[in-house]
C-alpha positions as CSV (number, residue, x, y, z in Angstrom):
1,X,30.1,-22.8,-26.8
2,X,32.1,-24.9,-29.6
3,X,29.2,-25.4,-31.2
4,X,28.1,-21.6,-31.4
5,X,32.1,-21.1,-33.0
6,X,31.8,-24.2,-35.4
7,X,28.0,-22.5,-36.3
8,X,29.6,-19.7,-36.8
9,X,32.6,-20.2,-38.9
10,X,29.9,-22.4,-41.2
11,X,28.3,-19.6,-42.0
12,X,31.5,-17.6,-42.7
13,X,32.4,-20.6,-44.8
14,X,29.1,-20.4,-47.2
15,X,28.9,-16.6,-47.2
16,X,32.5,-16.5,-48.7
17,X,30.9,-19.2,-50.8
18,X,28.5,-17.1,-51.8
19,X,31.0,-14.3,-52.7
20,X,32.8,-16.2,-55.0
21,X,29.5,-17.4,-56.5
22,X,28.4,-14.0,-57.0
23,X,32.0,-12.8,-58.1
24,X,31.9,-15.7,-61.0
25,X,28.2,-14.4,-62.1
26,X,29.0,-11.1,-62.3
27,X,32.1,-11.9,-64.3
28,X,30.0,-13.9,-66.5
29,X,27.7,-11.5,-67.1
30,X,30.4,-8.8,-68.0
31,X,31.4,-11.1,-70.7
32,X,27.8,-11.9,-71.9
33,X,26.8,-8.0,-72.3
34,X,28.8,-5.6,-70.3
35,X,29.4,-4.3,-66.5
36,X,27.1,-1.4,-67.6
37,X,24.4,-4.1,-68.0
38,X,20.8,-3.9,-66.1
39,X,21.6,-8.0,-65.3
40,X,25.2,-7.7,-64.8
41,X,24.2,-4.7,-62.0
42,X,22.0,-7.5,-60.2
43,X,24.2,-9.7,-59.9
44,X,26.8,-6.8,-58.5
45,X,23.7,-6.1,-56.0
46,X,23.5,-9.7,-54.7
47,X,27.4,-9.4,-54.4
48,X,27.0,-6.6,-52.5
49,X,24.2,-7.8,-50.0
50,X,26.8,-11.1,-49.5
51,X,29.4,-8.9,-49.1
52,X,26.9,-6.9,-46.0
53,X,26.8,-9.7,-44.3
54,X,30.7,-10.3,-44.9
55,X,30.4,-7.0,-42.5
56,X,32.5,-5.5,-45.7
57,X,29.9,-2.7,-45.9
58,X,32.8,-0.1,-47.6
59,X,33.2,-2.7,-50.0
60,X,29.0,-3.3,-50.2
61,X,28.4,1.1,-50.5
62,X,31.0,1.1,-52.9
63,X,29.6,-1.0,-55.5
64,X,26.0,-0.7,-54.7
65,X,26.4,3.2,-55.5
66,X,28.1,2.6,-58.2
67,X,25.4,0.3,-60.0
68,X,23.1,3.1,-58.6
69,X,25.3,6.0,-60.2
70,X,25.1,4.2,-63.4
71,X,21.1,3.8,-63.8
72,X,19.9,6.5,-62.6
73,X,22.4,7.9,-65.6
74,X,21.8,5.4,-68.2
75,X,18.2,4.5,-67.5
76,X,17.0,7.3,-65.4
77,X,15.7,7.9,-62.0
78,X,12.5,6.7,-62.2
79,X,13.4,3.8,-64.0
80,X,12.2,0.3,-62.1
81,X,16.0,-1.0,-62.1
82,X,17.3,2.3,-60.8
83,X,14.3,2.6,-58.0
84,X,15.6,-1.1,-56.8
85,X,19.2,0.1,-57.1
86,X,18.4,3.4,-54.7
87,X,16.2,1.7,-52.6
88,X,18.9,-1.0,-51.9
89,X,21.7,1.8,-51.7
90,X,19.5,3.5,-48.8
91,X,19.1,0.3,-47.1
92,X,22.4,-0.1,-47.0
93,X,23.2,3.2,-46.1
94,X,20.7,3.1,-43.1
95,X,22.5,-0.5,-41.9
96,X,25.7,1.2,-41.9
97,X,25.0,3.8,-39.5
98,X,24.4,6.7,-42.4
99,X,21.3,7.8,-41.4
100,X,21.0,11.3,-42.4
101,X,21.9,10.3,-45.6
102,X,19.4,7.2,-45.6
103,X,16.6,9.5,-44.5
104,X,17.4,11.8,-47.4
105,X,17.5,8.9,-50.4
106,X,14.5,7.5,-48.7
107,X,13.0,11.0,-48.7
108,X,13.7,11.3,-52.7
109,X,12.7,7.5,-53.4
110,X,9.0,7.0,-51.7
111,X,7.0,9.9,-54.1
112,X,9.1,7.8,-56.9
113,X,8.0,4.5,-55.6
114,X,4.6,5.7,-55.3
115,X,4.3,7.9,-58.9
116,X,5.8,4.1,-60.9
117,X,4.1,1.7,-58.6
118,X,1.4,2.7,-56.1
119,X,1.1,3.9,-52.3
120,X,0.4,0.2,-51.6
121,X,2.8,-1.7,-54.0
122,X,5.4,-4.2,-51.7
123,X,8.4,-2.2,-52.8
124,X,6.4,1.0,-51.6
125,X,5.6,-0.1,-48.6
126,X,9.4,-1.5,-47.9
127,X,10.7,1.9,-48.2
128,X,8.1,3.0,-46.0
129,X,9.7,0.6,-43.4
130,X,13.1,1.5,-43.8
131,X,12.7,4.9,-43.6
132,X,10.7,4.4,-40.2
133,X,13.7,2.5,-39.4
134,X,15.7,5.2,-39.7
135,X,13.3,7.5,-38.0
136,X,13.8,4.7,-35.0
137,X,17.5,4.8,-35.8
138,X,17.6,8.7,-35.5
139,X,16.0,8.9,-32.7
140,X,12.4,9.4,-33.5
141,X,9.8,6.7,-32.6
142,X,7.3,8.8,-32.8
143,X,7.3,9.4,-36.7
144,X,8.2,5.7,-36.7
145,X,5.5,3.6,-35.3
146,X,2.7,5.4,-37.0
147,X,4.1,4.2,-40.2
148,X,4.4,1.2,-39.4
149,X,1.3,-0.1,-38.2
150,X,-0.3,1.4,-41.1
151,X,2.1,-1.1,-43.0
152,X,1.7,-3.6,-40.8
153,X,-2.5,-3.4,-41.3
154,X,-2.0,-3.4,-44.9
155,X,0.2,-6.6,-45.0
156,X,-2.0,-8.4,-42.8
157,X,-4.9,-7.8,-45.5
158,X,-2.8,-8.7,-48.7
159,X,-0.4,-11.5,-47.2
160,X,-2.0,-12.7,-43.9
161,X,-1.0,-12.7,-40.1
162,X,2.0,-15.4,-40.9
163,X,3.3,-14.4,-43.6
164,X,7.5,-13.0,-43.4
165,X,6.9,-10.1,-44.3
166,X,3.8,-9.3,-42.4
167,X,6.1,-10.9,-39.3
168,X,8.8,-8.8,-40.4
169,X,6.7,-5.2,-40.2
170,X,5.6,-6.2,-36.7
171,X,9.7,-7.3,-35.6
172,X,9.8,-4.2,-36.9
173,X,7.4,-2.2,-34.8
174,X,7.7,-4.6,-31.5
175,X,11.5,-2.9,-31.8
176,X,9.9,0.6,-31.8
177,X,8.0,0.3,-29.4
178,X,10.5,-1.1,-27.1
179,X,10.4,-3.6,-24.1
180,X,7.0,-3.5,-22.4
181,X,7.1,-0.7,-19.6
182,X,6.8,-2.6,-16.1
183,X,3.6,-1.7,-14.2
184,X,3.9,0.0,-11.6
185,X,3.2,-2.0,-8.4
186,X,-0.3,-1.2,-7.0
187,X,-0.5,1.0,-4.1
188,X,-3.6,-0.3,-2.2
189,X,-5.5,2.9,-0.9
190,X,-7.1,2.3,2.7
191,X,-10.7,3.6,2.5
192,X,-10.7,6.9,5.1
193,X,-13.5,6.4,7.3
């Protein structure tokens, strides 16, 4: 078990690490051009993701809606920065338990995705996940898993059975479709003479 706390607290150790990595590039890229930036924004979203997995999600909405406010404004909402700045913020939003709200970003986001990129472009079809994630999430595996293997069919064509994200579609689905049911034990039938 000491080795599961030291593994632990070594990944605490390089996510803070990380923080203050990302805190110095986002400073740096203030100075360089501003906060309102399109590169100082990415940085602020890899300091948010780092920040996620600090489980400081306030801290992680707070700044990814921000850089998402200020896009959508400044570059407008179909904009390729500001579709990665939404589709980040309803990530998010879905990982911290926001759901209803996830569902409705992802909702506004996929005709978006499609109209700039395609029905079958990667950051398409990641929306399309995380909003059957939060169909899963909500309660509704139904509209899920549909979704999902038709993702999952059209990774395996463009990436290949190994690939992470073609593995990650069918973590994905495996989770939707839950533990497999036990059978049922057989009930041997005497033949009625």
């Amino acid at each position: 078990m000491a080795w599961a706390r030291e593994g632990a607290q070594a990944r605490e150790g390089e996510l803070a690490a990380a923080e203050h990595t990302w805190q110095l590039v986002v400073d740096v890229r203030s100075h360089l051009w501003d906060a309102g930036h399109v590169e100082t924004q990415g940085a602020m979203l890899g300091w948010a993701a780092v920040l996620a997995d600090l489980h400081r999600e306030p801290e992680a909405l707070a700044l990814v809606r921000a850089v998402t406010g200020e896009r959508a404004q400044d570059l407008g909402p179909d904009h390729p920065a500001t579709l990665e700045a939404t589709a980040a913020l309803a990530s998010l939003l879905s990982a911290s338990g926001e759901q209803a709200e996830a569902e409705r970003m992802y909702d506004d986001l996929l005709p978006r995705l499609v109209k700039r990129f395609g029905r079958d472009d990667g950051r398409t079809l990641d929306a399309r996940v995380g909003l059957a994630r939060v169909h899963h999430r909500l309660g509704r595996p139904g509209d899920a898993e549909p979704v999902l293997r038709e993702v999952l069919a059209k990774r395996r064509l463009r990436l290949g059975d190994d690939h992470p994200d073609t593995l990650a579609v069918q973590t994905e689905l495996d989770s939707v479709r839950g533990p497999a049911p036990e059978k049922p034990a057989r009930r041997r039938w005497r033949r009625r003479r």
